[in-house]
C-alpha positions as CSV (number, residue, x, y, z in Angstrom):
1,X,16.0,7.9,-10.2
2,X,14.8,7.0,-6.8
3,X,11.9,4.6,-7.2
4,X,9.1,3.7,-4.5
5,X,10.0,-0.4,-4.0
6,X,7.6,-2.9,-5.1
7,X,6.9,-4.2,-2.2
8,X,5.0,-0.8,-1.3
9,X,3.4,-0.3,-4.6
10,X,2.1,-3.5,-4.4
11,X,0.7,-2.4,-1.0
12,X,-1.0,0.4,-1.6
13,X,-2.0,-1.2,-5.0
14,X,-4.3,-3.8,-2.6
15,X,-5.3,-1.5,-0.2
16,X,-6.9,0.5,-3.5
17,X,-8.0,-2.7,-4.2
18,X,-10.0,-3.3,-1.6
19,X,-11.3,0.0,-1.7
20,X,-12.1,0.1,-4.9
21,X,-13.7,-3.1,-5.3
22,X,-15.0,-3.6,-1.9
23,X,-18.5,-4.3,-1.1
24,X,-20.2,-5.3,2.2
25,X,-18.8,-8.4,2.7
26,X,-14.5,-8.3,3.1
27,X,-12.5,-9.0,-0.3
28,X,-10.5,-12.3,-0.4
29,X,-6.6,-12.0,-0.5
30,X,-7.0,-14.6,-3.6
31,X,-9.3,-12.4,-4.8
32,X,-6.9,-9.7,-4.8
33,X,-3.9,-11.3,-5.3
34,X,-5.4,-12.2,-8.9
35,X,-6.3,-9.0,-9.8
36,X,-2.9,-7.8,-8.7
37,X,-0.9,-10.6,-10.6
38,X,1.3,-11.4,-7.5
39,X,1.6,-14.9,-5.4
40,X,-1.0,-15.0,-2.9
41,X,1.6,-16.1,-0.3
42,X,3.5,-12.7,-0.9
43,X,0.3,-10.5,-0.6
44,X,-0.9,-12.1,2.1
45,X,2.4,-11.2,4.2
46,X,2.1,-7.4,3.2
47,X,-2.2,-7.7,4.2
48,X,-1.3,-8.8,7.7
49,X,1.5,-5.9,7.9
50,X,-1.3,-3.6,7.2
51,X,-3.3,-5.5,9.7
52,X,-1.3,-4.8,12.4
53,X,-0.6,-1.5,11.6
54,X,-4.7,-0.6,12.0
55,X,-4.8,0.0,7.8
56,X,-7.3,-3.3,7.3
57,X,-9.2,-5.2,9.1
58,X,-9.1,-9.1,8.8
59,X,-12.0,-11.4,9.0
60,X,-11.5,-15.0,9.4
61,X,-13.5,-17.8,7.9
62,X,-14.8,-19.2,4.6
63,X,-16.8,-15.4,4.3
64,X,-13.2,-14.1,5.2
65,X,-11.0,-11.3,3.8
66,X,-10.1,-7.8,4.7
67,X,-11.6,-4.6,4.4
68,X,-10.3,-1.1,5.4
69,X,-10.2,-0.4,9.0
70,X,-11.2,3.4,8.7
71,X,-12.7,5.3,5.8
72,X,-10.9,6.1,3.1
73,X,-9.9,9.4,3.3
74,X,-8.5,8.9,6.7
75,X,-6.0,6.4,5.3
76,X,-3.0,8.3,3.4
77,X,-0.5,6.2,0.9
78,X,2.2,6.9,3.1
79,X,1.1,5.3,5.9
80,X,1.2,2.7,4.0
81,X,4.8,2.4,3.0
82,X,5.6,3.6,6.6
83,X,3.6,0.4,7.8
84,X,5.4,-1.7,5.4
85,X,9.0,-0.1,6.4
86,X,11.5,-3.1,7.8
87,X,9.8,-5.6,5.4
88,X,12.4,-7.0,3.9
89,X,11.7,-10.7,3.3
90,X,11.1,-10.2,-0.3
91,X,14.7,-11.1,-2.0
92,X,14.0,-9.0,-4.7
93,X,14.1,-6.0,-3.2
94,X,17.5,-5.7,-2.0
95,X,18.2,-2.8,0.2
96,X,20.9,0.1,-1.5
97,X,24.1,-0.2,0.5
98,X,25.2,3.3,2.2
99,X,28.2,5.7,0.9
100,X,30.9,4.4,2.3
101,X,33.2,7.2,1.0
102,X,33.6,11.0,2.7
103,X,32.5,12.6,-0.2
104,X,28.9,10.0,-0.4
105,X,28.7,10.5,3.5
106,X,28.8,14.0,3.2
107,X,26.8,14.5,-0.3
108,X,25.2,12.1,-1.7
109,X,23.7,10.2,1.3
110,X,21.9,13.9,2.9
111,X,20.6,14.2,-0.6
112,X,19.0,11.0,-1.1
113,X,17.5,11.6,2.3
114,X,16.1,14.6,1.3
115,X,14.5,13.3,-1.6
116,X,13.2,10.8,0.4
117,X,11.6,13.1,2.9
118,X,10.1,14.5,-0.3
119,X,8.7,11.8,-1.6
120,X,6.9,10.7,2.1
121,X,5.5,14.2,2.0
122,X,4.0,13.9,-1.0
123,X,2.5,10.4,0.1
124,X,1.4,11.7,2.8
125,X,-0.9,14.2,0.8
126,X,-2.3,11.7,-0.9
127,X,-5.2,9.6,0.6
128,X,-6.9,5.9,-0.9
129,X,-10.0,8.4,-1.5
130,X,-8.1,10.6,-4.1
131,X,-6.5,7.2,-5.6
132,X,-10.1,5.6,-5.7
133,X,-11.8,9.3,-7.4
134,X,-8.5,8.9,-10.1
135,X,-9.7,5.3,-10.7
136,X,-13.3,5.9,-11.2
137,X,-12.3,9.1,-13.5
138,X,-10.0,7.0,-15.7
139,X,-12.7,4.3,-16.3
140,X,-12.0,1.6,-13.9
141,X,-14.5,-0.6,-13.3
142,X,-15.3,-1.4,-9.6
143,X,-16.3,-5.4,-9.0
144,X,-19.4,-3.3,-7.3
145,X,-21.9,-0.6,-8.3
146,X,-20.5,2.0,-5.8
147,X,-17.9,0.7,-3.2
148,X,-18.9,0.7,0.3
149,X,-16.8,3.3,3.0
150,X,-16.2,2.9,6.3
151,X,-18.4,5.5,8.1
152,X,-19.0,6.3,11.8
């Protein structure tokens, strides 16, 4: 079963976050780190990746944090993961190793690229708009009334 790494659910899990629970002033990464159950130190790494990719925007300062850099609906999961793609610090996620046979050359390693293809499509459809309309339909409470957007 090929499996989306934790790294980038975890990701797009904070991006939601600060989405969903936004307000007008940015979201602490302890804020969000504690709602996400993960070591600040980690997050934090993945929040300035999304930084720099022009996902979130960071503010410095004891009224610091990070909001979203565009609305939501301009932001798709996928490029997300892309952002986070390279980030391998975290030693639990250990990269799969590449057939080294013919027959896993030839097969199995254009089929797990396809499915991978696949699955960045799909992302791709998928924005932190749609993920923040499943939240609110499936009763999860936002830390305010109605989250602020990013709106030109």
């Amino acid at each position: 079963m090929i499996r989306i790494p934790q790294r980038h659910l975890i990701a797009i899990e904070a991006v939601l976050d600060i989405a969903h629970h936004g307000g007008a002033a940015p979201v602490r990464g302890a804020e969000i780190a504690d709602r996400l159950g993960v070591p600040r130190r980690s997050l934090e790494h993945r929040l300035q990746a999304l930084v720099r990719a022009g996902i979130l925007l960071a503010q410095r300062g004891p009224r610091g944090g990070y909001r979203l850099a565009r609305e939501r609906r301009r932001i798709a999961v996928g490029e997300i993961v892309r952002a986070l793609e390279g980030d391998d610090d975290d030693p639990a996620e250990v990269a799969t190793p590449a057939p080294t046979s013919d027959l896993g050359r030839a097969v199995i390693a254009p089929m797990a690229e396809a499915a991978e293809r696949v699955l960045h499509r799909h992302l791709d459809t998928l924005t932190i708009e749609t993920l923040c309309q499943q939240a609110r339909e499936r009763g999860v409470r936002s830390a305010h009334a109605e989250p602020s957007d990013f709106t030109i």
